[in-house]
C-alpha positions in Angstrom: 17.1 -21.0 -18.1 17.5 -23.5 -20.6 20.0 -21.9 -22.8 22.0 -21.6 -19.3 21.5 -25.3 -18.6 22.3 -26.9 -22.0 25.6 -24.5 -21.8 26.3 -25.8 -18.2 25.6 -29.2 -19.4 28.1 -28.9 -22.8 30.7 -27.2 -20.3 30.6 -30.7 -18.1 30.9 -33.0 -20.6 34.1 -30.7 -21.8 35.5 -30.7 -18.6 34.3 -34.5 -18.0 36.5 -35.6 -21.6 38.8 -33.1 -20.5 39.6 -35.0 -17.2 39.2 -38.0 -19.2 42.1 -37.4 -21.7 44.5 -38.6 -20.0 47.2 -40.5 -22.8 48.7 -41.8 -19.4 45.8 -43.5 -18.3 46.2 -45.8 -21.6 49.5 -47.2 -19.8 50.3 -49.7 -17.8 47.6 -49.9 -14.7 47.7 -53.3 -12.8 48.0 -52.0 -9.0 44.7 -50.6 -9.1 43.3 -51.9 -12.3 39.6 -50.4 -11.8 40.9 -46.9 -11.4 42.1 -44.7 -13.9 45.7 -44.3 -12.6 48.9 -45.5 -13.8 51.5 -48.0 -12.1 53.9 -45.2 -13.0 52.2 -42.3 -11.4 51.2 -44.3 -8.7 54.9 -44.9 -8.0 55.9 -41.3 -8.3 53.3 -40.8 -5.6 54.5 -42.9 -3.6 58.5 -42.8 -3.9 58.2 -39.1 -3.5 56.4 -39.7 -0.1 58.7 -42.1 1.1 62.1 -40.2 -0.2 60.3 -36.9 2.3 59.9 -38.9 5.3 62.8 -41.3 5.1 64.7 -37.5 5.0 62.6 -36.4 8.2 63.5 -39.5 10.1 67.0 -38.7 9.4 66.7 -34.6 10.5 67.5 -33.4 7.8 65.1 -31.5 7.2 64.7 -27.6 8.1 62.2 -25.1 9.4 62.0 -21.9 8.4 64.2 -20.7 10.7 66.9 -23.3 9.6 66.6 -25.4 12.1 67.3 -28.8 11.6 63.5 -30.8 12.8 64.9 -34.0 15.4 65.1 -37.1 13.8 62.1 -39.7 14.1 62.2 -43.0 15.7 58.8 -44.2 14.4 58.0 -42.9 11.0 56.5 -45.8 9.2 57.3 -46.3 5.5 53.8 -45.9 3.0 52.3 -48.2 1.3 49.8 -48.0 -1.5 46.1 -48.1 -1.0 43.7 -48.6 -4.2 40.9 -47.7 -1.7 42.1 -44.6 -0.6 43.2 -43.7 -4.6 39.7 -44.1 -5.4 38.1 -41.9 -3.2 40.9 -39.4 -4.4 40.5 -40.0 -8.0 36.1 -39.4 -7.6 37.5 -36.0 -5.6 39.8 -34.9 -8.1 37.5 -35.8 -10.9 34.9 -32.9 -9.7 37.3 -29.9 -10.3 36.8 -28.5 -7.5 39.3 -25.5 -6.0 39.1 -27.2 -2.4 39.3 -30.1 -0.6 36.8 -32.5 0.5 34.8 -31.9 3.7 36.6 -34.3 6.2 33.2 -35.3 7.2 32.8 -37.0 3.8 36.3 -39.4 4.6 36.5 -40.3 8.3 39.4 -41.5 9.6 41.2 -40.2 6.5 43.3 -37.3 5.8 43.8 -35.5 2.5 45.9 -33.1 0.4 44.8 -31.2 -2.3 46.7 -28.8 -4.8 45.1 -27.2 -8.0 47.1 -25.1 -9.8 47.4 -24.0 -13.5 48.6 -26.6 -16.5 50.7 -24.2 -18.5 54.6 -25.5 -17.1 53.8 -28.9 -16.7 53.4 -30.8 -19.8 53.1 -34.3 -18.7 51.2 -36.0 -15.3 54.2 -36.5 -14.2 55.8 -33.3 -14.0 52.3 -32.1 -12.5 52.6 -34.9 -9.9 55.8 -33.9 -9.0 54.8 -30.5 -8.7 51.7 -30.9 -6.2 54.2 -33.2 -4.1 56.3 -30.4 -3.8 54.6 -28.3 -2.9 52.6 -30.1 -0.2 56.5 -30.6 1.3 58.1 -27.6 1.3 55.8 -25.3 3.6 58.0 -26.7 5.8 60.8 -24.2 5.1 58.4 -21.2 4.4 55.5 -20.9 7.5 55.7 -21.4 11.1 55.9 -25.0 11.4 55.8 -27.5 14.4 58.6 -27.1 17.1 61.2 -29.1 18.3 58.9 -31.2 20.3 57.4 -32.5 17.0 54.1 -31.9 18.2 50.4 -30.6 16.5 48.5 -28.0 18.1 45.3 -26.2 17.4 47.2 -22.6 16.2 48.4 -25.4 13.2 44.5 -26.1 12.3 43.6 -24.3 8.7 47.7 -23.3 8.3 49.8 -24.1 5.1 52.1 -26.3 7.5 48.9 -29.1 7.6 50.2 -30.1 3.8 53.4 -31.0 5.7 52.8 -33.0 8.4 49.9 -34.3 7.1 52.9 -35.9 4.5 55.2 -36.8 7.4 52.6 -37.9 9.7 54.3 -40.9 11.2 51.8 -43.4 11.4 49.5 -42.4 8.4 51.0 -46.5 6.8 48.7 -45.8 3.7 48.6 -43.6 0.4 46.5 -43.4 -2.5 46.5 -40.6 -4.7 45.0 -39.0 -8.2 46.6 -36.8 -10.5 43.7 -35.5 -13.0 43.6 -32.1 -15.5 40.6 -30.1 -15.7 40.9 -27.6 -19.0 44.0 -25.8 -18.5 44.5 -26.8 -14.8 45.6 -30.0 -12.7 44.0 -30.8 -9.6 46.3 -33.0 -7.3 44.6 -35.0 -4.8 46.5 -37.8 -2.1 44.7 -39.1 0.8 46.2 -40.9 4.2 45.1 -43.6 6.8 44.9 -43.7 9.3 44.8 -39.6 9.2 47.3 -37.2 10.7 47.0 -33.4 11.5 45.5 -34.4 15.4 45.5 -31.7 17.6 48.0 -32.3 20.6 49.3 -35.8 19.1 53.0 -35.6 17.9 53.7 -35.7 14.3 56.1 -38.3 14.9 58.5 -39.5 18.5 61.2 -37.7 18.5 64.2 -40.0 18.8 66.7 -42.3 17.5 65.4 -43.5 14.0 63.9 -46.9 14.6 64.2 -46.9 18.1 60.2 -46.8 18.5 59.0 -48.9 15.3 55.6 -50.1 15.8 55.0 -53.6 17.1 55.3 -55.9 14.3 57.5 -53.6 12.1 61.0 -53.9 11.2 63.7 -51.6 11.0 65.1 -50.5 7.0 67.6 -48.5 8.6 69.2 -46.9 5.0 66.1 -45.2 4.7 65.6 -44.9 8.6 61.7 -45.9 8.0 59.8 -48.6 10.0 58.7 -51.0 7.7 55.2 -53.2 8.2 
């Protein structure tokens, strides 16, 4: 037992310097200066989010049947959250291959990606990556209809990733992008949290035409802006 729990402790302090490693964490960080993300990364994040949903506002974005999903009239454009980064940077940091229990973040909704190091040699390659590939279920599973709406046969499917992203009144982001040994683990969270059962993931309608009260219209990106 004690050989087993020196070697579990030696493989956690590897995989803790491991996750620690990070040359881009030595860069620029003054958004979130107590958290071990970079402005830059933190950007990527975030551009990539908005650059998804300012396309689904517009509809142009397809299903997996090709379709063409309606354009939104309330999608609000993200901002960044250092709160919600932290608590995505202490999940990421535990290595885990899942994501959190949602009764450990309420009110908040996640997305998680782990997937192997080997093709993506820089954090920002492997945050484009997980990005991606929260995004594009879209045009491989059975996805929301026309109606925009999400229902409890959605619950536990790939298509969550998506409109969990393109949820249209989930305001806030804050992500982590952290490697542990020869694997990245990709974690973004969202408030207030999409994926309800029998809400719509956004109005269907003319972009802008149902901005929140208070928000104003940036109508070359077709996002409702707080």
């Amino acid at each position: 037992m004690l050989c087993t729990d020196a070697w579990s402790n030696m493989t956690l302090q590897h995989a803790r310097r491991d996750i620690n490693a990070v040359d881009a964490f030595t860069s620029t960080s003054t958004q979130c200066p107590d958290n071990k993300m970079t402005d830059a990364l933190r950007n990527q994040f975030l551009k990539m989010h908005n650059a998804r949903r300012s396309s689904l506002a517009k509809g142009e974005i397809a299903k997996n049947t090709g379709n063409l999903l309606p354009k939104s009239s309330n999608m609000l454009k993200m901002k960044y959250d250092c709160t919600l980064e932290q608590g995505a940077i202490q999940w990421a940091s535990q290595c885990g291959s899942a994501g959190s229990p949602e009764s450990t973040r309420q009110g908040v909704g996640e997305n998680f990606k782990r997937f192997p190091a080997a093709n993506f040699p820089t954090f920002a390659d492997a945050t484009k990556k997980a990005v991606t590939e929260w995004w594009k279920v879209v045009r491989k599973v059975p996805g929301i209809g026309m109606a925009a709406t999400f229902r409890p046969h959605h619950v536990g499917t790939p298509i969550e990733s998506f409109t969990q992203m393109g949820w249209a009144l989930s305001g806030k982001l804050g992500c982590s992008i952290v490697k542990c040994s020869s694997e990245y683990v990709g974690v973004c969270r969202y408030s207030p949290k999409g994926n309800n059962v029998g809400q719509s993931v956004y109005k269907v309608g003319n972009v802008c035409s149902a901005c929140p009260s208070g928000a104003s219209c940036n109508p070359s990106e077709a996002l409702c802006v707080v």
